[in-house]
LUMKE-503974 format. One record per atom (N, C-alpha, C, CB): residue in three letters; atom name; x, y, z. Coordinates in steps of 0.05 Angstrom, whole numbers, plus 5000, padded with zeros to 4 digits. Each point is the difference from the previous one (the first is absolute). Glycine has a CB too. Layout:
# LUMKE-503974
<atom><segu>ALA</segu><voza>CA</voza><east>X</east><north>Y</north><up>Z</up></atom>
...
//
This chain:
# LUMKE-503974
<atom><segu>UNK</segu><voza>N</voza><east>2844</east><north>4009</north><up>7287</up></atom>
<atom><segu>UNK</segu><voza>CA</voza><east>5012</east><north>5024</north><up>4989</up></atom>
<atom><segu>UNK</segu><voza>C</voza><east>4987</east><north>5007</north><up>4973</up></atom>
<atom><segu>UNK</segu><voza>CB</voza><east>5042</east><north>4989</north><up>5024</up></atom>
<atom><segu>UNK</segu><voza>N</voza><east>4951</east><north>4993</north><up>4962</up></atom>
<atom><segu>UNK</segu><voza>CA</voza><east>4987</east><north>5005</north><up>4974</up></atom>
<atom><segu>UNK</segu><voza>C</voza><east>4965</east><north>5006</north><up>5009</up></atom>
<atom><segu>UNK</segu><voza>CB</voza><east>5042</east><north>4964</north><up>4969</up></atom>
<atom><segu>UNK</segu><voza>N</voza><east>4950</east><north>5060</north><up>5012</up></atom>
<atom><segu>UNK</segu><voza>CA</voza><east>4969</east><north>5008</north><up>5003</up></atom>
<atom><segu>UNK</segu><voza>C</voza><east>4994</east><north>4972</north><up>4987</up></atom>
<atom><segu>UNK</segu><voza>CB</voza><east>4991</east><north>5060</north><up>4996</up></atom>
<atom><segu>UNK</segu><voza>N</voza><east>4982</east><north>4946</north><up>5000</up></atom>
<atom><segu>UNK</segu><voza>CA</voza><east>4973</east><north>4987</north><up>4984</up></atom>
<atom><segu>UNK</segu><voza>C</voza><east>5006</east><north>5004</north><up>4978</up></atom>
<atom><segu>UNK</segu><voza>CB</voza><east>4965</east><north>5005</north><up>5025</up></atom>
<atom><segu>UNK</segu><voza>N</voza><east>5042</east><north>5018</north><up>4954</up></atom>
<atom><segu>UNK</segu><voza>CA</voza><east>4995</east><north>5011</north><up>4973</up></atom>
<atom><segu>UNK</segu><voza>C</voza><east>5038</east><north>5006</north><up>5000</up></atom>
<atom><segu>UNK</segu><voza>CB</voza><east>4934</east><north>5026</north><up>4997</up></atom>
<atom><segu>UNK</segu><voza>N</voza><east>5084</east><north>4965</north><up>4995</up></atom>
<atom><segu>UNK</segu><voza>CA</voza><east>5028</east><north>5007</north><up>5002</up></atom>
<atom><segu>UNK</segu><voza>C</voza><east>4991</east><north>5024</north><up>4977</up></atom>
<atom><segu>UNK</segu><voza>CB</voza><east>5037</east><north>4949</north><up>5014</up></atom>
<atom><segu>UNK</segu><voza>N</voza><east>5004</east><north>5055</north><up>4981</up></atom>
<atom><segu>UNK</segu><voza>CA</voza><east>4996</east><north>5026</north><up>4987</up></atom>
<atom><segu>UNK</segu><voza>C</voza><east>5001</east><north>4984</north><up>4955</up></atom>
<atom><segu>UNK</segu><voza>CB</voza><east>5038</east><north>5045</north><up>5061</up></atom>
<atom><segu>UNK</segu><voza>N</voza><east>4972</east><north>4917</north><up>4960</up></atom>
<atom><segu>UNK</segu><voza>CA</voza><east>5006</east><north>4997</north><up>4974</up></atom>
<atom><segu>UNK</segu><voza>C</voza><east>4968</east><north>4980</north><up>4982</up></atom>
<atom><segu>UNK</segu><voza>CB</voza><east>5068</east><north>5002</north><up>5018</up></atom>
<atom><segu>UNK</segu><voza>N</voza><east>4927</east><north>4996</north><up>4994</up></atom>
<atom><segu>UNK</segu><voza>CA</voza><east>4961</east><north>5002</north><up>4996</up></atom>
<atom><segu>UNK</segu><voza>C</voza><east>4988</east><north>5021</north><up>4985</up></atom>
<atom><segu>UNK</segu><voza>CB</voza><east>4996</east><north>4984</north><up>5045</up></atom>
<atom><segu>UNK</segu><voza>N</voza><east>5018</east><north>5039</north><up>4970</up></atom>
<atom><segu>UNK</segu><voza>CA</voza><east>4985</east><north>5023</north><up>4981</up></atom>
<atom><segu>UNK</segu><voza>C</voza><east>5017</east><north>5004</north><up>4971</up></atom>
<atom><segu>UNK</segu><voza>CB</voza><east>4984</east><north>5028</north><up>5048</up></atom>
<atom><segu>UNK</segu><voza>N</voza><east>5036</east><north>4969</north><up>4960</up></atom>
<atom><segu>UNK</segu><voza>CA</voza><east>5023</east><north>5006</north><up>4978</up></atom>
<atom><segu>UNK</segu><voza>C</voza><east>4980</east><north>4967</north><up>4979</up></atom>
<atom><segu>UNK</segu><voza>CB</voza><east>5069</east><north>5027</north><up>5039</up></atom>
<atom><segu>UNK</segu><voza>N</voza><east>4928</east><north>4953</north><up>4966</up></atom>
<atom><segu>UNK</segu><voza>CA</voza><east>5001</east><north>4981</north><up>4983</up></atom>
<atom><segu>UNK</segu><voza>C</voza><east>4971</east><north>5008</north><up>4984</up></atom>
<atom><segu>UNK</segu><voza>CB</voza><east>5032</east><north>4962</north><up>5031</up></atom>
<atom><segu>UNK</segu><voza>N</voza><east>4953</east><north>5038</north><up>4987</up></atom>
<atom><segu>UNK</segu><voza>CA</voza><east>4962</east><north>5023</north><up>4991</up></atom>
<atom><segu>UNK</segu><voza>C</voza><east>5012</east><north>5020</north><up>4978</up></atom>
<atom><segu>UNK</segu><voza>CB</voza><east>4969</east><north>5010</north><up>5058</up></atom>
<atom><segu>UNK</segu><voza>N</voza><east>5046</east><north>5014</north><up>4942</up></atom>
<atom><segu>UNK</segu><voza>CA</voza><east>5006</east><north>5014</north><up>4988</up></atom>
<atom><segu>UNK</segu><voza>C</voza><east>5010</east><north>4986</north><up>4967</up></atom>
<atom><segu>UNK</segu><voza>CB</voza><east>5007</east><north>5027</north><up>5050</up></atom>
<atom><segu>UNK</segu><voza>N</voza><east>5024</east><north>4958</north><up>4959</up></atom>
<atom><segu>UNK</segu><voza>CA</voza><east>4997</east><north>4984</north><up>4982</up></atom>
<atom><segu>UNK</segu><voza>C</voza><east>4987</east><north>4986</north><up>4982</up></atom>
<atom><segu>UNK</segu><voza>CB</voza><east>5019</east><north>5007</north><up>5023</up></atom>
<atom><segu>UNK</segu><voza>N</voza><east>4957</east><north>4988</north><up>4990</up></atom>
<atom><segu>UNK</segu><voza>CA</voza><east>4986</east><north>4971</north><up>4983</up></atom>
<atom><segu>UNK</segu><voza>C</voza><east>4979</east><north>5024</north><up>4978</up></atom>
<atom><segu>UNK</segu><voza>CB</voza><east>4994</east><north>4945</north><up>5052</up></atom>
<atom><segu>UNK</segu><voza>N</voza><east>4995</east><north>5080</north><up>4969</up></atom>
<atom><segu>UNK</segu><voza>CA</voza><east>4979</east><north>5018</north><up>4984</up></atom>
<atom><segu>UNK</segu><voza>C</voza><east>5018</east><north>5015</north><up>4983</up></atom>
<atom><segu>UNK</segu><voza>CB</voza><east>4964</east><north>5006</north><up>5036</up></atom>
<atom><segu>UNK</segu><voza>N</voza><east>5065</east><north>4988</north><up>4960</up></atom>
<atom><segu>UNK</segu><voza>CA</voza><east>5006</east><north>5024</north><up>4979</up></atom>
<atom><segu>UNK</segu><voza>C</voza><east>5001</east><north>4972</north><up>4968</up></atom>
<atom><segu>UNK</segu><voza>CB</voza><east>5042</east><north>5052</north><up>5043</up></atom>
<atom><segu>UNK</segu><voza>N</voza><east>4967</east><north>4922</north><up>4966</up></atom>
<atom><segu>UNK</segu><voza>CA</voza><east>5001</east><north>4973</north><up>4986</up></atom>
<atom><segu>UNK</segu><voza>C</voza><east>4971</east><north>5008</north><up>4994</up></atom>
<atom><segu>UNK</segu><voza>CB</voza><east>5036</east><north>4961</north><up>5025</up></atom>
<atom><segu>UNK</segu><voza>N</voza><east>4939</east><north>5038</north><up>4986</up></atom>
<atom><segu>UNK</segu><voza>CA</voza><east>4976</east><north>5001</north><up>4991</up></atom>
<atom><segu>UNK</segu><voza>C</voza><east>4984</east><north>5015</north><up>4980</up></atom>
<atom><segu>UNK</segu><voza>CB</voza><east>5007</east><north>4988</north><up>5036</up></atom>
<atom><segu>UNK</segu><voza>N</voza><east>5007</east><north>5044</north><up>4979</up></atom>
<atom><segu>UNK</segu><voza>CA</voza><east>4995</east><north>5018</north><up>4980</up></atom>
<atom><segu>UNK</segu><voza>C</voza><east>5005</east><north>5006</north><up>4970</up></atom>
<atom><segu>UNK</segu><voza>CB</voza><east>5002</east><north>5010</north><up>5039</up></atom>
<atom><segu>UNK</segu><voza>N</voza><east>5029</east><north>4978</north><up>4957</up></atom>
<atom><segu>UNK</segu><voza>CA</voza><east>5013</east><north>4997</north><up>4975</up></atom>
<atom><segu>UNK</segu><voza>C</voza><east>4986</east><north>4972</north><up>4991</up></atom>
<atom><segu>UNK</segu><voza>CB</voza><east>5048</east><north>5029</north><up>5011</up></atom>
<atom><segu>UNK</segu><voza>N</voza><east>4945</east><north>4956</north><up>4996</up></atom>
<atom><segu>UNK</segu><voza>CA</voza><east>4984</east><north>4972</north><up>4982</up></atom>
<atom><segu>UNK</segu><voza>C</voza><east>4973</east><north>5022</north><up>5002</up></atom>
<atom><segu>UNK</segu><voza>CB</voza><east>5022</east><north>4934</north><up>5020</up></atom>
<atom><segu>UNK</segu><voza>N</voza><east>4957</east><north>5079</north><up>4993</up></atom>
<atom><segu>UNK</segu><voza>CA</voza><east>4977</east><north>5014</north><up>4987</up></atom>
<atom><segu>UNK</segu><voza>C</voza><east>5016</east><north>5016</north><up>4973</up></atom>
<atom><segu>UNK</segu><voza>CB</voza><east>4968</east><north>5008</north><up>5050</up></atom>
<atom><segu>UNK</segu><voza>N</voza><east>5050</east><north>5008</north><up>4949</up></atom>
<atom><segu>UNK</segu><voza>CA</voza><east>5002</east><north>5010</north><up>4971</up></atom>
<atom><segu>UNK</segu><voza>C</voza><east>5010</east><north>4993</north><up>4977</up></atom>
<atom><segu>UNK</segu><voza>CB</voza><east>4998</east><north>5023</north><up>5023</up></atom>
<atom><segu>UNK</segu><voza>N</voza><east>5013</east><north>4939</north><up>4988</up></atom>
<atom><segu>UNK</segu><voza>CA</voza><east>5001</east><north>4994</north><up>4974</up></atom>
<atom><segu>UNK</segu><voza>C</voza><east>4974</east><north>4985</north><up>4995</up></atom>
<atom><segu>UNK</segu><voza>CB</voza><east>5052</east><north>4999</north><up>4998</up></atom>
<atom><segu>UNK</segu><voza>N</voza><east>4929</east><north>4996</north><up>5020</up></atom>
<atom><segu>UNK</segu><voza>CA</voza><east>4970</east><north>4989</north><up>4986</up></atom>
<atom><segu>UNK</segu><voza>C</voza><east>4993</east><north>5025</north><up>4988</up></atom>
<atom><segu>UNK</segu><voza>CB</voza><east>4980</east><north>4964</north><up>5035</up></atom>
<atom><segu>UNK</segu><voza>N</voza><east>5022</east><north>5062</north><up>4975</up></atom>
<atom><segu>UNK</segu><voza>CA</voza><east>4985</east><north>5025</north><up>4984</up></atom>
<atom><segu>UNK</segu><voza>C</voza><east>5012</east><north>5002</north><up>4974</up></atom>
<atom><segu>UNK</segu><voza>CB</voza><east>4989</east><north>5028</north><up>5042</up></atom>
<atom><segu>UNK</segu><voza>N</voza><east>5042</east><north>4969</north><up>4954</up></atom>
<atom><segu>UNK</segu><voza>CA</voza><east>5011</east><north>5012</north><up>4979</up></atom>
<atom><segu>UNK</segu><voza>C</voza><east>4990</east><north>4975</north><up>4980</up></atom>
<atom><segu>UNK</segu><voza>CB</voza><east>5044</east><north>5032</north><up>5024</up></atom>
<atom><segu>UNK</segu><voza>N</voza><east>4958</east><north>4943</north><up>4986</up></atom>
<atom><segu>UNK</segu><voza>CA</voza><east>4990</east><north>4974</north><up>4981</up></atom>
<atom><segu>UNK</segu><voza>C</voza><east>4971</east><north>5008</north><up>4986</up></atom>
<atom><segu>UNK</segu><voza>CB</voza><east>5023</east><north>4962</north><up>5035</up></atom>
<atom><segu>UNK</segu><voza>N</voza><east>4954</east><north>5042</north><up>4977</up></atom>
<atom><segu>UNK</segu><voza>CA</voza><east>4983</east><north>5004</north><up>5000</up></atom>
<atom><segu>UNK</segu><voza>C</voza><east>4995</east><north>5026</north><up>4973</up></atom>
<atom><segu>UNK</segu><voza>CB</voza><east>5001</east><north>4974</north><up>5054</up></atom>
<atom><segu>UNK</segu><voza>N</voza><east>5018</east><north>5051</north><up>4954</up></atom>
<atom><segu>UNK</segu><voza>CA</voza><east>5000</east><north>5019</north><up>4982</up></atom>
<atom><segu>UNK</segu><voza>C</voza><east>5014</east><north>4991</north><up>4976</up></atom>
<atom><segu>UNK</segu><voza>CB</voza><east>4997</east><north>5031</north><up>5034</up></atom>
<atom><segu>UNK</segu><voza>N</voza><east>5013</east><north>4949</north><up>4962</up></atom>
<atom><segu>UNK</segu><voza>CA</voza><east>5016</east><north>4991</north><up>4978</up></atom>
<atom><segu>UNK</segu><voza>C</voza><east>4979</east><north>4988</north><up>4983</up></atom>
<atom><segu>UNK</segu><voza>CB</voza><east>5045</east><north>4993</north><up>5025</up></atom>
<atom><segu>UNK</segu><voza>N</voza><east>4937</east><north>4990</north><up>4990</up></atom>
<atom><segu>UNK</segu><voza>CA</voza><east>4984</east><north>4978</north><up>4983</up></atom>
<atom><segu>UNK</segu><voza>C</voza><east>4969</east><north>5024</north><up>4995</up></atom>
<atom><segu>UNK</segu><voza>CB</voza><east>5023</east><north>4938</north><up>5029</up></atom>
<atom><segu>UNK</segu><voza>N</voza><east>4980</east><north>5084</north><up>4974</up></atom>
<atom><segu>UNK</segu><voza>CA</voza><east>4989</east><north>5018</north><up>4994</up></atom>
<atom><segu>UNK</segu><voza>C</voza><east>4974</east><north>5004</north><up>5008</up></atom>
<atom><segu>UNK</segu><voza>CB</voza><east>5030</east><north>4998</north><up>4973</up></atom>
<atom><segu>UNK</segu><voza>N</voza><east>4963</east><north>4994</north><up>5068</up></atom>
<atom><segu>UNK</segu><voza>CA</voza><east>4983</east><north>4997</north><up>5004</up></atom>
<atom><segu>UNK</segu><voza>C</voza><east>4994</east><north>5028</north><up>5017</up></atom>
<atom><segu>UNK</segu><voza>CB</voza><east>5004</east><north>4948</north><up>4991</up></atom>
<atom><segu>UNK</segu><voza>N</voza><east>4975</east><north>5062</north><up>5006</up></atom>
<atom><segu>UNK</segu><voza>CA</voza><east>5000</east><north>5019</north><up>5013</up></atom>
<atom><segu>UNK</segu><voza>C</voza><east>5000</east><north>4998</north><up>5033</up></atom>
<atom><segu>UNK</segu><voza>CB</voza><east>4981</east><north>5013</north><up>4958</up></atom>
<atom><segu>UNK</segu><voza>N</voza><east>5038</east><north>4999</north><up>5053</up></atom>
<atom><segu>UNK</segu><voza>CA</voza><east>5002</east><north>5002</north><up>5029</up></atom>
<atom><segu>UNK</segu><voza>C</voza><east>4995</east><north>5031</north><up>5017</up></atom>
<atom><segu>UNK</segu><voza>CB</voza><east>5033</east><north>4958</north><up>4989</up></atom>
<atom><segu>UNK</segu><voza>N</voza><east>4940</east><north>5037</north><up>5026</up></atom>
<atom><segu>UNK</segu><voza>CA</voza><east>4985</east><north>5015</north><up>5017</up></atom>
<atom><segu>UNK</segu><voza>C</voza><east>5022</east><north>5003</north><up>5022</up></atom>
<atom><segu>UNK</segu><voza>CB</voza><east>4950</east><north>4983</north><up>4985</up></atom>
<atom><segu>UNK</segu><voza>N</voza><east>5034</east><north>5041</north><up>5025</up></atom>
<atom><segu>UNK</segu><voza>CA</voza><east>5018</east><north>5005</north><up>5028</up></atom>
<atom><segu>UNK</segu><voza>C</voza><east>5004</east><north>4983</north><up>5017</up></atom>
<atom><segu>UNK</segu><voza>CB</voza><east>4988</east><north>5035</north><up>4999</up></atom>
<atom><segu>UNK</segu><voza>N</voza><east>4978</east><north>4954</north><up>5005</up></atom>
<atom><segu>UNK</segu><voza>CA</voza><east>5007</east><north>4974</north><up>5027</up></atom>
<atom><segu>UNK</segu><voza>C</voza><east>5004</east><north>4978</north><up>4987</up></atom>
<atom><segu>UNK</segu><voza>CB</voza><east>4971</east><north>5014</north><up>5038</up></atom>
<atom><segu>UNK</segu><voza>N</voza><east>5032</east><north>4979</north><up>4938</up></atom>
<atom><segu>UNK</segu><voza>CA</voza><east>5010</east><north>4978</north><up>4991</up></atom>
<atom><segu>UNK</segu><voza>C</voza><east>5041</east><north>5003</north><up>5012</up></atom>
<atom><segu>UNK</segu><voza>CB</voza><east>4949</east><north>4996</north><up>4950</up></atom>
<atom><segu>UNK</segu><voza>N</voza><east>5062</east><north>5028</north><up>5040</up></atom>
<atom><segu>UNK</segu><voza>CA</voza><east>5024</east><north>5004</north><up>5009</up></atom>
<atom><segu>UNK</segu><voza>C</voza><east>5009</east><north>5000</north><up>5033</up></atom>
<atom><segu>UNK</segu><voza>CB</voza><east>4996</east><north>5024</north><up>4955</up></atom>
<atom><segu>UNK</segu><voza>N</voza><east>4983</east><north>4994</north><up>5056</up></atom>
<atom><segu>UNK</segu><voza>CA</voza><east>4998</east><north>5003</north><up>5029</up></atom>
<atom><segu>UNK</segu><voza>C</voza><east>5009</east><north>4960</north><up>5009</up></atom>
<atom><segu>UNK</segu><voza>CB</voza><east>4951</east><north>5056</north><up>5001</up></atom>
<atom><segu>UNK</segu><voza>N</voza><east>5027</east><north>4938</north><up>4995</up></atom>
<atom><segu>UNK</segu><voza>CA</voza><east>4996</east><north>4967</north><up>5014</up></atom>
<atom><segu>UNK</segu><voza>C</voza><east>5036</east><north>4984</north><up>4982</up></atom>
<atom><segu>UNK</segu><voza>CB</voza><east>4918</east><north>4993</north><up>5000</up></atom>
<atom><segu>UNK</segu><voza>N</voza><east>5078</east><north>5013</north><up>4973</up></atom>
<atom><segu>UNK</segu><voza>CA</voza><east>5027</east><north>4981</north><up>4996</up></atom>
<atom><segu>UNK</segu><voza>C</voza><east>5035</east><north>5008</north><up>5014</up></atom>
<atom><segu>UNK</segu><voza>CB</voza><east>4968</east><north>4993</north><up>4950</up></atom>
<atom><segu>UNK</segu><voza>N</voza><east>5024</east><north>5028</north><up>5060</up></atom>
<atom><segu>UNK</segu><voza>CA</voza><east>5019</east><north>5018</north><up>5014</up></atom>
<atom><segu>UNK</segu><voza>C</voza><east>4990</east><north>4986</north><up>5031</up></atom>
<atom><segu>UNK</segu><voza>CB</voza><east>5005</east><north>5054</north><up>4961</up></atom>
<atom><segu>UNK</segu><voza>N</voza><east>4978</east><north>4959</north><up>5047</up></atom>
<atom><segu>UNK</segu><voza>CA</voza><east>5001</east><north>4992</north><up>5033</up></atom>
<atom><segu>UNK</segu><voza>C</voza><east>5001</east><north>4974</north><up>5010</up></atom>
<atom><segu>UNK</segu><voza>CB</voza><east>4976</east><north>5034</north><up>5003</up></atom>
<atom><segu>UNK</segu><voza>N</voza><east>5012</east><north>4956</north><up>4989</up></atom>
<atom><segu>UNK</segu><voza>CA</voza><east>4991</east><north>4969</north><up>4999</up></atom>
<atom><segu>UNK</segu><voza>C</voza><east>5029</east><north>4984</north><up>5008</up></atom>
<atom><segu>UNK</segu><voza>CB</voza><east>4958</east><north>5007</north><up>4958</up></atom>
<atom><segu>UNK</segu><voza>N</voza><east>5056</east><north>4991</north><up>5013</up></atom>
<atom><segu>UNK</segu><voza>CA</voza><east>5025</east><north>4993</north><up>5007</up></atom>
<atom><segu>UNK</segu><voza>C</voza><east>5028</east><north>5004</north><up>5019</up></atom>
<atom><segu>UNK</segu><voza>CB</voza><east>4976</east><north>4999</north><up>4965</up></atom>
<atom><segu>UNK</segu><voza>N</voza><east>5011</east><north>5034</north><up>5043</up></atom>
<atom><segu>UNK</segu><voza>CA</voza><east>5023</east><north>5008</north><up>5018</up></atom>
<atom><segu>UNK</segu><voza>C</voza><east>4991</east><north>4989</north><up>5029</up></atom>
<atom><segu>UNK</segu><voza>CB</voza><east>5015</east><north>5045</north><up>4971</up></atom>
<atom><segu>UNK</segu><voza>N</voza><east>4956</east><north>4949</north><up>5033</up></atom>
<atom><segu>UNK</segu><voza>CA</voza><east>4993</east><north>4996</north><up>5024</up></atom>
<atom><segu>UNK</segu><voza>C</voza><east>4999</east><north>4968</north><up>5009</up></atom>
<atom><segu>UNK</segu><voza>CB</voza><east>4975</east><north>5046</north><up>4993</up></atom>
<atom><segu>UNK</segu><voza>N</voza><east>5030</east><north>4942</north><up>4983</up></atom>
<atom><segu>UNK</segu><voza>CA</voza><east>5004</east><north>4971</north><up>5004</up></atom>
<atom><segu>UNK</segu><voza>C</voza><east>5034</east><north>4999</north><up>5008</up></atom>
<atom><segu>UNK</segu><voza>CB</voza><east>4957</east><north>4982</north><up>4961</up></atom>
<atom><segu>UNK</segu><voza>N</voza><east>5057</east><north>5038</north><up>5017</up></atom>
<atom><segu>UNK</segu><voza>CA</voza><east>5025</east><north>4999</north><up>5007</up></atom>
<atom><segu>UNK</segu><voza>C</voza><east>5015</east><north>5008</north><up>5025</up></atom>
<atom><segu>UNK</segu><voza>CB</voza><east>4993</east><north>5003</north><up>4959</up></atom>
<atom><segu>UNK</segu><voza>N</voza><east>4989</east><north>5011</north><up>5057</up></atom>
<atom><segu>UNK</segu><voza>CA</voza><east>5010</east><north>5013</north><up>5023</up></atom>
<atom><segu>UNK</segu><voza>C</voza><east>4992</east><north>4978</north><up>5020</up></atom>
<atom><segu>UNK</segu><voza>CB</voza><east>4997</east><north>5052</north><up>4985</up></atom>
<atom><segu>UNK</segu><voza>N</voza><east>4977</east><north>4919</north><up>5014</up></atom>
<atom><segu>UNK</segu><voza>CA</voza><east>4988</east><north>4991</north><up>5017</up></atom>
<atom><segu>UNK</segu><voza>C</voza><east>5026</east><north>4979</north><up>4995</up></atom>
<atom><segu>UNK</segu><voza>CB</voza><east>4941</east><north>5017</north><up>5002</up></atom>
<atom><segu>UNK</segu><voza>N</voza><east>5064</east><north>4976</north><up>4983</up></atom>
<atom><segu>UNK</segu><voza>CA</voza><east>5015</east><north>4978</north><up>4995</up></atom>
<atom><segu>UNK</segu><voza>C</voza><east>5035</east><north>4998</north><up>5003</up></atom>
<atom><segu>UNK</segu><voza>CB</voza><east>4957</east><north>4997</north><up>4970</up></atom>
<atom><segu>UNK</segu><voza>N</voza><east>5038</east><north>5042</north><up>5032</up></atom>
<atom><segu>UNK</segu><voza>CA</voza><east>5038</east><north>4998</north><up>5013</up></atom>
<atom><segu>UNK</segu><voza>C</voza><east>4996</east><north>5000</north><up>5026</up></atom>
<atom><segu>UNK</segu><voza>CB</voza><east>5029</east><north>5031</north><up>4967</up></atom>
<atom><segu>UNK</segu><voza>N</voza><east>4945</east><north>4980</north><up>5054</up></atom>
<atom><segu>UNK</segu><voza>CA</voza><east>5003</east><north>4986</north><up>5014</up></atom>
<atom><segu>UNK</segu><voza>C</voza><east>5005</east><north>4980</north><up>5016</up></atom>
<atom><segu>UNK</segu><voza>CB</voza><east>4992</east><north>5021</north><up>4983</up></atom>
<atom><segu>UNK</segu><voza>N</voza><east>4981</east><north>4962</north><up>5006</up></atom>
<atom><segu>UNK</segu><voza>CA</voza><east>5004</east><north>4970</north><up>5006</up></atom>
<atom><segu>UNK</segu><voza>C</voza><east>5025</east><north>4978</north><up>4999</up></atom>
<atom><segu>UNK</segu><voza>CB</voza><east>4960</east><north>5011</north><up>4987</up></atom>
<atom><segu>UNK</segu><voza>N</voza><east>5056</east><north>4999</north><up>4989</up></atom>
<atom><segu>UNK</segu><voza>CA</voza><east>5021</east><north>4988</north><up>4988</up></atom>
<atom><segu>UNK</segu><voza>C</voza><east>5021</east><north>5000</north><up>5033</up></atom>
<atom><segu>UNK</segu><voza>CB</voza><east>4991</east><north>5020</north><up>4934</up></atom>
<atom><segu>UNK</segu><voza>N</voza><east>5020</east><north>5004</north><up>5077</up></atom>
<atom><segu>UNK</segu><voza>CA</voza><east>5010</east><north>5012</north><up>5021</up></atom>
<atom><segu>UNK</segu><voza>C</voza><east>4990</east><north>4996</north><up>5021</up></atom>
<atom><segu>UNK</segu><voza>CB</voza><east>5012</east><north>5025</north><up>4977</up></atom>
<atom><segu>UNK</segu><voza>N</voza><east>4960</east><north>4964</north><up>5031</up></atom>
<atom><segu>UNK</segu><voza>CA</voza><east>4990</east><north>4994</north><up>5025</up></atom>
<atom><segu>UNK</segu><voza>C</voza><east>5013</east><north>4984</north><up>5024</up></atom>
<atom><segu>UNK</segu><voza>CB</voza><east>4967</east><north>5007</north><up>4970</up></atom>
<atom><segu>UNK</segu><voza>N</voza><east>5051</east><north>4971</north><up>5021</up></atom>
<atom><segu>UNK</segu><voza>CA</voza><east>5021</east><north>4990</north><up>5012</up></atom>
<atom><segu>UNK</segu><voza>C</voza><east>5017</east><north>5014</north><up>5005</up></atom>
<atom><segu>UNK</segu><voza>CB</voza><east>4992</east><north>4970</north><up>4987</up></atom>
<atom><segu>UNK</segu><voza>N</voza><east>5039</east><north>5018</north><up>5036</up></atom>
<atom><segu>UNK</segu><voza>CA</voza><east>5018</east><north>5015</north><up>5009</up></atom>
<atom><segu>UNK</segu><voza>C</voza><east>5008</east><north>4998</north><up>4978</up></atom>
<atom><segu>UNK</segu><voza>CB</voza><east>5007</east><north>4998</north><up>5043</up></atom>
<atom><segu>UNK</segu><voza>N</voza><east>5010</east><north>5025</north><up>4955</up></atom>
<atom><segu>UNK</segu><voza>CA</voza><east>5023</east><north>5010</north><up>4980</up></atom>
<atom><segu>UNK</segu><voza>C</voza><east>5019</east><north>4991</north><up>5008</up></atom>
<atom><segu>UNK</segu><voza>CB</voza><east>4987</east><north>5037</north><up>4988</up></atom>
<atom><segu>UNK</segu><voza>N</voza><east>5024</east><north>4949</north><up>5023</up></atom>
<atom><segu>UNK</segu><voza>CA</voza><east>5034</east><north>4985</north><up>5012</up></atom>
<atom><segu>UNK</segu><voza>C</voza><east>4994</east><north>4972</north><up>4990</up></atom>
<atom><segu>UNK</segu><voza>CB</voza><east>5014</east><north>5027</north><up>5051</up></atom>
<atom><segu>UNK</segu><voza>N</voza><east>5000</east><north>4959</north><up>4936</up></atom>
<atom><segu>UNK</segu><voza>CA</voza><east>5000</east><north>4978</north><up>4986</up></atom>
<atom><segu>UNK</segu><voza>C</voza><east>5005</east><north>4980</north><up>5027</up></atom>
<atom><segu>UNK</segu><voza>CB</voza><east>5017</east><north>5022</north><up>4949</up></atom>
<atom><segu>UNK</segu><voza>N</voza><east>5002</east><north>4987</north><up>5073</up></atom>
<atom><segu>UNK</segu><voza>CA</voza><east>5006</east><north>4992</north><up>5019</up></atom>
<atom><segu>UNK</segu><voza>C</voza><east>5008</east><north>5007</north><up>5028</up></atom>
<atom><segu>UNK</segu><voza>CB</voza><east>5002</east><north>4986</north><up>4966</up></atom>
<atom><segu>UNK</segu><voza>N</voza><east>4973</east><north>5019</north><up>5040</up></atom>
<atom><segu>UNK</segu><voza>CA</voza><east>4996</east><north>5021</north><up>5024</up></atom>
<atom><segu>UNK</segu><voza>C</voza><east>5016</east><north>4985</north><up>5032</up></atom>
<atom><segu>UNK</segu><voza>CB</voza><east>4942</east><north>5020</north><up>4972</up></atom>
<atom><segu>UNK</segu><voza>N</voza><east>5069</east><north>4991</north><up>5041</up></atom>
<atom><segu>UNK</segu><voza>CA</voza><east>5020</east><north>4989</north><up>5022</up></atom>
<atom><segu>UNK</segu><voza>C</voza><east>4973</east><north>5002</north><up>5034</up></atom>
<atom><segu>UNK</segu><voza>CB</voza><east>5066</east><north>5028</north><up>4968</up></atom>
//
């Protein structure tokens, strides 16, 4: 009854890239603090980077059943 990709897989991906995205802007905002200049794709990559690890990793985290104790 359960697909390949549930709905809470995607939901946990979502999760993990928005966790990701907010750790890229506190490396950018860190970075603007210590008064280094930050380029676009320097921002681009500290932004993507993290959300795409974060989304790979709410995956994985969820790749097992979700029922602690399945009947």
């Amino acid at each position: 009854m359960s697909s390949s990709f549930a709905p809470t897989r995607s939901s946990a991906a979502v999760v993990g890239a928005l966790v990701g995205a907010a750790a890229g802007i506190l490396l950018v905002t860190a970075a603007g603090t210590f008064s280094i200049t930050v380029s676009g794709a320097f921002a681009g990559l500290a932004l993507g980077v993290p959300a795409l690890a974060g989304a790979v990793v709410g995956v994985v985290v969820t790749s097992g059943n979700a029922r602690s104790n399945p009947r």
